[in-house]
LORO-140327 format. One record per atom (N, C-alpha, C, O): residue number from 1; atom name; x, z, y. Coordinates in steps of 0.05 Angstrom, whole numbers, plus 32768, in hexadecimal, padded with zeros to 4 digits. Atoms other than C-alpha are relative to their C-alpha. Layout:
<nodes>
    i  at  east    up  north
  NUM  CA     X     Z      Y
...
</nodes>
This chain:
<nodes>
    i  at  east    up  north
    1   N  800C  8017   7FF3
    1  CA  7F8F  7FD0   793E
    1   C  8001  8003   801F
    1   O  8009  7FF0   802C
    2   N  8002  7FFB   7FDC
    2  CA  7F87  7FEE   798B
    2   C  8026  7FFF   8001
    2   O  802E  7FF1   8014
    3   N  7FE5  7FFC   7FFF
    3  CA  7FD8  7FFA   7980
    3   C  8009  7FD2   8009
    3   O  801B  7FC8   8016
    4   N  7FF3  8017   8003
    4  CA  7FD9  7FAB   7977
    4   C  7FEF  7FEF   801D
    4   O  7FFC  7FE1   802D
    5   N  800E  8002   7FDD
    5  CA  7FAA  7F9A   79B8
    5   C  8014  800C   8011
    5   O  8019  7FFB   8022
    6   N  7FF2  7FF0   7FEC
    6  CA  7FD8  7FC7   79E0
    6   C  8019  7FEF   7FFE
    6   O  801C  7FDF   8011
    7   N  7FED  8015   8008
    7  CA  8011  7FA1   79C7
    7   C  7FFE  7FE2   800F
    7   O  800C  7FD7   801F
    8   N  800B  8022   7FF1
    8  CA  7FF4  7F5D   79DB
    8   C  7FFB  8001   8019
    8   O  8005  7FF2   8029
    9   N  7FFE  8003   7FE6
    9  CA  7FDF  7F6E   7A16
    9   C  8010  800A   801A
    9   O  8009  800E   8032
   10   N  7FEB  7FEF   7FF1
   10  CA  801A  7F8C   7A31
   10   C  801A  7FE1   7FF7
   10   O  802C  7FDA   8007
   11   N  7FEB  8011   7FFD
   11  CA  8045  7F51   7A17
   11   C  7FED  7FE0   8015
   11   O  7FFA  7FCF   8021
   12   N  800A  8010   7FF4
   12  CA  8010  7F20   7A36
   12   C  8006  8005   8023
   12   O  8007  7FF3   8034
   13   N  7FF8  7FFA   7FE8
   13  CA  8021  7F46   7A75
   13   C  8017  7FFD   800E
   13   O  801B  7FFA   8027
   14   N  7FDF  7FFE   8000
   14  CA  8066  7F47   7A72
   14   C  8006  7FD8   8002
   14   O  8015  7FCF   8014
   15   N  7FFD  8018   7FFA
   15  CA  8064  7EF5   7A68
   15   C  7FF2  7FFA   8018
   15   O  8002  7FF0   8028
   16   N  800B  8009   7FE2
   16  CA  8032  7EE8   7AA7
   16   C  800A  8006   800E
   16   O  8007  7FFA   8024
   17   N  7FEB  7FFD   7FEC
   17  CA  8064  7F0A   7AC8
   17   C  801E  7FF6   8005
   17   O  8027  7FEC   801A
   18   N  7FEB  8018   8007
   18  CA  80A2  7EEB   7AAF
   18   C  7FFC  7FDF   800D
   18   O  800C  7FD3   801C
   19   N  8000  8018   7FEE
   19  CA  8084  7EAA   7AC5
   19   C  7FFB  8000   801B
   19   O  800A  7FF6   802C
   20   N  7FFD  7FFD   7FE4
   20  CA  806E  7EB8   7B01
   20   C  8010  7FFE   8008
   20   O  8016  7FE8   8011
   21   N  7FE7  7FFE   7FF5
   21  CA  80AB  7ED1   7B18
   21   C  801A  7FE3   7FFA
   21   O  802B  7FDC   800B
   22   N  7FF3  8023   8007
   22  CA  80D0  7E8C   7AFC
   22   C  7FF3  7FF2   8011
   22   O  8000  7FF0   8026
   23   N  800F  8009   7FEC
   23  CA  809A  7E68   7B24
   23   C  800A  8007   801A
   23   O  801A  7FF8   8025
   24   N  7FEC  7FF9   7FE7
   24  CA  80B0  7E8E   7B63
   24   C  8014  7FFC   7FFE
   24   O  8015  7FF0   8014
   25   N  7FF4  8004   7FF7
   25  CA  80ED  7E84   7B60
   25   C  8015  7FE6   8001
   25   O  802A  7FDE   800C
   26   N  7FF6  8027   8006
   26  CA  80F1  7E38   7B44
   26   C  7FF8  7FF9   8019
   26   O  8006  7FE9   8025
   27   N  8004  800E   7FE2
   27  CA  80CB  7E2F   7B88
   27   C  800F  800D   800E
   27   O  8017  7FF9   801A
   28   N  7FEB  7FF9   7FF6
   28  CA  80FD  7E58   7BAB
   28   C  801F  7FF3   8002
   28   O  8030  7FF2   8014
   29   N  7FE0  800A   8004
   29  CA  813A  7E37   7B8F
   29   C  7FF0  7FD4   800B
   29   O  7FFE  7FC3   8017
   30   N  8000  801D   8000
   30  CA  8115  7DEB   7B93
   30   C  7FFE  7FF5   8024
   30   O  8006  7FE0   8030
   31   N  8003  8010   7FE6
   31  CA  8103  7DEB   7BDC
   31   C  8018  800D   8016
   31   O  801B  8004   802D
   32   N  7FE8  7FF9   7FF0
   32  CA  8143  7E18   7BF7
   32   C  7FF5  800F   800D
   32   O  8001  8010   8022
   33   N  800D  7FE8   7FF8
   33  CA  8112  7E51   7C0A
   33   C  8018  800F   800D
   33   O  8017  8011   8026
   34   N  7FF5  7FED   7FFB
   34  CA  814A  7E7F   7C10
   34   C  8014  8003   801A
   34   O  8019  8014   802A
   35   N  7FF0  8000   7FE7
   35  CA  817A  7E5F   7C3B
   35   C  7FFA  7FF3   801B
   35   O  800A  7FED   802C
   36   N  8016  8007   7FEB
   36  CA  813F  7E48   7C6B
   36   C  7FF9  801E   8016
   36   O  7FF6  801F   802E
   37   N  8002  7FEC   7FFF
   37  CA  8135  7E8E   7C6D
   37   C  801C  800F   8010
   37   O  801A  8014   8028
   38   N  7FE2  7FFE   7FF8
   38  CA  817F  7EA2   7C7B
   38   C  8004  7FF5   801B
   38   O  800C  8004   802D
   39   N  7FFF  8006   7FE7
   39  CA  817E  7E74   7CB4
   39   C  7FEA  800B   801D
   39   O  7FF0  8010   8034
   40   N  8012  7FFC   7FF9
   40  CA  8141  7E83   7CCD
   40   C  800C  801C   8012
   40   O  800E  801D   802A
   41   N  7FF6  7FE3   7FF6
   41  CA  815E  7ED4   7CD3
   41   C  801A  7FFA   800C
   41   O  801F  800B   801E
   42   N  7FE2  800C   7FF4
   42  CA  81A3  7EB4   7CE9
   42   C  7FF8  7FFC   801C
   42   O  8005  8004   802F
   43   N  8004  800B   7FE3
   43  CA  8180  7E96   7D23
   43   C  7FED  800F   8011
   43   O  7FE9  800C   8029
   44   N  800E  7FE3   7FE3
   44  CA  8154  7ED5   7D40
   44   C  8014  8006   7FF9
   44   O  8016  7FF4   7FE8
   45   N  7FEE  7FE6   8002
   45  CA  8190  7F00   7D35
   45   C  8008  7FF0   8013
   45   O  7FFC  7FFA   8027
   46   N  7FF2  8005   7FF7
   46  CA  81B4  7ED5   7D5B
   46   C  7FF4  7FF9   801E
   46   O  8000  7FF8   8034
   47   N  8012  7FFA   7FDC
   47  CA  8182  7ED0   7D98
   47   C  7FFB  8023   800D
   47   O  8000  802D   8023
   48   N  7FF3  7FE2   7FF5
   48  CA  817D  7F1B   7D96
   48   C  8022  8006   8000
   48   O  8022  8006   8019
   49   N  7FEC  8001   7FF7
   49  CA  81C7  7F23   7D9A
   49   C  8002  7FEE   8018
   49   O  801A  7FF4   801A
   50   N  8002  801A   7FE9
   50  CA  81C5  7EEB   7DD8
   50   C  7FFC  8015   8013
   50   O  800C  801B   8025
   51   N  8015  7FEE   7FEF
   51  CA  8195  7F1C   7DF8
   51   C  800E  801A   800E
   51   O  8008  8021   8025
   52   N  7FF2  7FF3   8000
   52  CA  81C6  7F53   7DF5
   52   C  801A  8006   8020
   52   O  8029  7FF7   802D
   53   N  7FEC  7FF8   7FE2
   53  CA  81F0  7F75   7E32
   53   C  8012  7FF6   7FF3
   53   O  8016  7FF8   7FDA
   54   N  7FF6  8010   800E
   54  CA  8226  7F46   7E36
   54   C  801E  8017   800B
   54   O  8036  8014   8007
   55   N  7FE3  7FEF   7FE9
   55  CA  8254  7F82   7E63
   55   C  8002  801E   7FF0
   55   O  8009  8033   7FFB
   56   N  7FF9  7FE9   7FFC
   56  CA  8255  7FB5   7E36
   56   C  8022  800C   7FEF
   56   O  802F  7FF8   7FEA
   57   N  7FE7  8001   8009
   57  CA  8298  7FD0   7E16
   57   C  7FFE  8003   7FDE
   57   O  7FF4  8017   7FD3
   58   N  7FFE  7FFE   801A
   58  CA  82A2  7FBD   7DCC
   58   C  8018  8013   7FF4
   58   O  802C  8005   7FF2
   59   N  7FE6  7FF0   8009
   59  CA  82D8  7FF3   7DB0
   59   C  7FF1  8004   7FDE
   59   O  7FDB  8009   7FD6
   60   N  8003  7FFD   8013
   60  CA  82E5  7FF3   7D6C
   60   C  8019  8016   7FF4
   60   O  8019  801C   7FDC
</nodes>
């Protein structure tokens, strides 16, 4: 009987997490979270690089 509680509440866990994570990332994919995000780091990177000594020697 405790074997079958443990059971349930380990698959009840396992689904509230399953959805969740669907939830996150149905709102992730519906409002374009990611590549809001993407730009977002696209556009500081690219102000710190700006910022950057413009004299020094690139050798590759």
């Amino acid at each position: 009987m405790k074997t079958c509680l443990k059971i349930r509440k380990i698959l009840k866990i396992l689904l509230l997490s399953a959805l969740a994570f669907f939830g996150i990332t149905f709102i992730i994919f519906m409002f374009n979270l990611d590549m809001k995000g993407a730009g977002l780091a696209y556009n500081l990177l690219n102000k710190w690089h700006d910022k950057q000594d413009q004299k020094r020697d690139l050798s590759f």
